[in-house]
Structure formats: C-alpha cells, structure tokens
C-alpha positions in Angstrom: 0.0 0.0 0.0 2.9 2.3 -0.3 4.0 4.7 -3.6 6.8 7.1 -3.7 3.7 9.6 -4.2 2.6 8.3 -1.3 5.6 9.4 1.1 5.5 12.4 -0.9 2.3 13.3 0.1 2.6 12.6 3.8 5.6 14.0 3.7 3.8 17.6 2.0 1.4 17.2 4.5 4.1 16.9 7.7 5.7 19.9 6.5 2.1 22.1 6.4 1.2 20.5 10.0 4.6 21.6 11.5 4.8 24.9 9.8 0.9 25.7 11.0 1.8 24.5 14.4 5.7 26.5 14.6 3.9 29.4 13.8 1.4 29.3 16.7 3.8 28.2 18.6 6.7 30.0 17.7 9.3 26.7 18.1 10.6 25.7 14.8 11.0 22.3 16.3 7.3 21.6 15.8 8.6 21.0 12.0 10.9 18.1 13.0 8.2 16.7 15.0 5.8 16.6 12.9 7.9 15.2 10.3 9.0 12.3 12.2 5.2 11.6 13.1 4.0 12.3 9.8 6.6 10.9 7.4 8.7 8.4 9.1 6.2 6.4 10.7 6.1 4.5 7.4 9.3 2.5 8.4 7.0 0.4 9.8 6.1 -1.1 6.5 9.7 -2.4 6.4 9.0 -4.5 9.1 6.0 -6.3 7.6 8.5 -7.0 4.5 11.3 -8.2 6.2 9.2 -11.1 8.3 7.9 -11.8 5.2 10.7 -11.8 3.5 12.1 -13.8 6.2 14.6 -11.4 6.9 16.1 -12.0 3.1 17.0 -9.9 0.4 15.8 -6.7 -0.3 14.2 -5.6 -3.4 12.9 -2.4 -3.5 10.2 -2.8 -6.7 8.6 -5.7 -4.9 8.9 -3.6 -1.5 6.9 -0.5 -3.7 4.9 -2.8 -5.2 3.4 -3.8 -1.6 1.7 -7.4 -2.7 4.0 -9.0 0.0 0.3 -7.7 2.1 -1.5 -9.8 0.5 1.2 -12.7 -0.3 1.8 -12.9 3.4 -1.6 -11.8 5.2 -0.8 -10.1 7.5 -0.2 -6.4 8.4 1.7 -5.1 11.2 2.2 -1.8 10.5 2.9 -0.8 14.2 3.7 2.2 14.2 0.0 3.4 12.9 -2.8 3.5 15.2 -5.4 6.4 15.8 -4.9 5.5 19.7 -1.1 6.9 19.1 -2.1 10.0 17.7 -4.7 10.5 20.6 -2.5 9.8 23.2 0.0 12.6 21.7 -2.6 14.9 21.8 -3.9 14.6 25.0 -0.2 14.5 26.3 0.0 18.3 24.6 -3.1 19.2 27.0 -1.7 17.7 30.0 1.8 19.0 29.6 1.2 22.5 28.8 4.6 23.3 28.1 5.6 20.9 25.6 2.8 21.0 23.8 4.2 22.3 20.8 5.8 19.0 20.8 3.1 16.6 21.7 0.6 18.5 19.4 3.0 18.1 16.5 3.1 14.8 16.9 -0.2 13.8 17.3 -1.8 15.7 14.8 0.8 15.1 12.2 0.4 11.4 12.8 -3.3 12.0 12.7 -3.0 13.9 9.2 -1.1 10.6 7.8 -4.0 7.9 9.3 -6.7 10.1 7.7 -4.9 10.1 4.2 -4.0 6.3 4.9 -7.7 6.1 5.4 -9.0 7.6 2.8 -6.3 6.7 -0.1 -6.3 2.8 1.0 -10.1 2.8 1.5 -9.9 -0.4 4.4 -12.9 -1.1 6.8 -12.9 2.1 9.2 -11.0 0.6 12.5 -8.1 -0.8 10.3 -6.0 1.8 11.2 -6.9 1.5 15.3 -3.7 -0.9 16.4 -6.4 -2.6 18.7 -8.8 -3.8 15.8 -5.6 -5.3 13.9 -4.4 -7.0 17.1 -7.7 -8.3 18.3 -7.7 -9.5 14.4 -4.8 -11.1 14.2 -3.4 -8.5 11.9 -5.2 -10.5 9.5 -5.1 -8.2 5.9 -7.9 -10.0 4.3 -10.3 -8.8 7.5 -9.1 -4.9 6.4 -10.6 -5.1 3.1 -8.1 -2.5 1.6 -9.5 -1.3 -2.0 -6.6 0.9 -2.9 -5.4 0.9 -6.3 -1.6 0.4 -7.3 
C-alpha cells in the first residue's frame, strides 16, 4: 500500500502541520516533530516486508509494489494507530509546556491515518492498532481497496 507519491504526500502534508503549528507556537522544532510523526512512521512497512521476507533480500520494486500484504496476510504496521495519535494529543493538554511537541506529533500522525484512510479505502477501525491485534493482523479482515 505504499508509492513514492505516497511518502510524498505525507511527507507535503508533515511539513504544512509543522509549519501551521511553529507558527502558533513560535518553536521551529514543531517541523521536526511533525515530520517524524508524519513521514517516518512508514518505516514500519519495512518490518511487515522483512518477516515476510524472512529477513532476506531486499528488493525495493517488490517492497513498492506492496503485494507481499496480501502474499503474506498479515499487516503489522505498528507504528500506525489512531490510539497513538490520541495519546500525543492529549499528552499536549496535560503538559502545557511541551505541547508544541506533543501536538506536532499527534496531529501530524493524525493527518497521515486520515490520508492512509482515505487513499487505502480499508474497513474504518483498520488503522486503530487494537482492531488489527484483536484480528490477528489478519489483511484479508481490512478489506483495503486501494489501487496500485
């Protein structure tokens, strides 16, 4: 499920988040943040490869390609859950002073599940890390109708 138009995107949309939020909170840092929230998260997706791949070789058009989803059935992707991005948030209310830094996070990682959402078109609590777990992180239960 995963384009270099795709990173491009979230990474378009990490920048605008962090640039909206440095600006109302005058710390520049809120860029970073939201960057590492919004863009880098996808790393996970190397995990799902390399268990499928049994830790092998890496080929980056089959990587791109992302059948090894539905060649392996499962999906991991740890790193994205709506619960993450609330807890971030909710961390920026409770610790007033950093919450230039917890917003950024949060919201940033928000931005990417919604686009995730809405671009990969699965069943709506796909992207909660609770549904996949109490699923099994089984990919044919997330019904993703994304076109590659």
């Amino acid at each position: 499920m995963r384009t270099l138009a795709d990173e491009a995107v979230h990474l378009t949309l990490s920048l605008i988040v962090g640039i909206v939020l440095a600006i109302i909170f005058g710390n520049w840092l809120a860029i970073l943040a939201a960057i590492i929230t919004g863009s880098l998260i996808d790393l996970d997706h190397f995990v799902d490869y390399f268990i499928y791949k049994k830790f092998q070789r890496f080929n980056l058009k089959e990587f791109l390609a992302s059948d090894y989803f539905n060649d392996f059935g499962k999906t991991y992707i740890l790193l994205h859950g709506f619960e993450y991005a609330l807890a971030l948030i909710v961390l920026g209310v409770i610790f007033f002073d950093l919450r230039w830094l917890f917003f950024s996070l949060g919201i940033s990682n928000l931005v990417h599940l919604i686009y995730d959402t809405i671009y990969n078109k699965p069943i709506w609590p796909t992207y909660f890390i609770s549904f996949r777990v109490a699923k099994n992180f089984n990919h044919k239960v997330f019904d993703f109708k994304c076109q590659r």
